[in-house]
N, C-alpha and C positions, 0 to 999 in steps of 0.2 A: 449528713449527720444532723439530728435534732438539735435546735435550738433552746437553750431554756434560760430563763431570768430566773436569778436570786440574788436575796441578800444576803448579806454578813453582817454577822457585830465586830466592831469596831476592831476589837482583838485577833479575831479570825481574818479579817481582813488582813491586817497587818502582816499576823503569819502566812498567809498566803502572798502576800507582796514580798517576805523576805526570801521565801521558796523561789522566788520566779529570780528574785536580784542574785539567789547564790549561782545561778545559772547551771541549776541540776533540770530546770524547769524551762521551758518558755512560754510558758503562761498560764497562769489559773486555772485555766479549763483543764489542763495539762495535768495538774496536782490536783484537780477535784478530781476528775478520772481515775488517778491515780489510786489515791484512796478509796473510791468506791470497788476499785479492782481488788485492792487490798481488805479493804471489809469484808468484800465478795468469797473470796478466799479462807476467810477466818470463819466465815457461816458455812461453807461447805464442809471445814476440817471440825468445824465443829458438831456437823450432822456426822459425819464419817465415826466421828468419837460416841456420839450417844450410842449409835444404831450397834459397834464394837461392844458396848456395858451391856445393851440388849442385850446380846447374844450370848455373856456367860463368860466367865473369867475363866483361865487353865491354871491346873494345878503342877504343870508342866514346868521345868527348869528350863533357863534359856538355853542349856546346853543339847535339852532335849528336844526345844522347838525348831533348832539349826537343823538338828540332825534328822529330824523331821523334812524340814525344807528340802534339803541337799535331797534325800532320799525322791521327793516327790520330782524333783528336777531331774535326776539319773531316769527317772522311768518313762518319763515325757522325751526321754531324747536331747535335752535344751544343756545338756552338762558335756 
């Protein structure tokens, strides 16, 4: 795994030392990773969400988009 130096401010540090001492963590690298996985995630759902506005909103009830679904799953075999 790549090595990499950083700093922290004072405060970030901190927080990062109390994450490790609650022992959810074992170590800084542990919780920077963590978060980046975490960021990572929130920029994928959040491309997921744009590209969904692209494509057009339904005027469709949720009752009508189930019964939608179920129907496309009966015909696939998957039901």
């Amino acid at each position: 795994m790549p090595r990499q130096s950083i700093s922290f401010t004072p405060p970030n540090d901190e927080w990062l030392k109390a994450q490790v001492d609650s022992e959810e963590f074992t170590s800084k690298s542990e919780v920077v990773n963590d978060l980046i996985r975490k960021a990572r995630k929130i920029e994928s759902i959040q491309e997921h969400l744009i590209q969904a506005e692209k494509s057009g909103f339904t005027q469709q009830s949720q009752a009508e988009i189930l019964k939608e679904i179920k129907g496309e799953v009966k015909h696939n075999g998957e039901l």
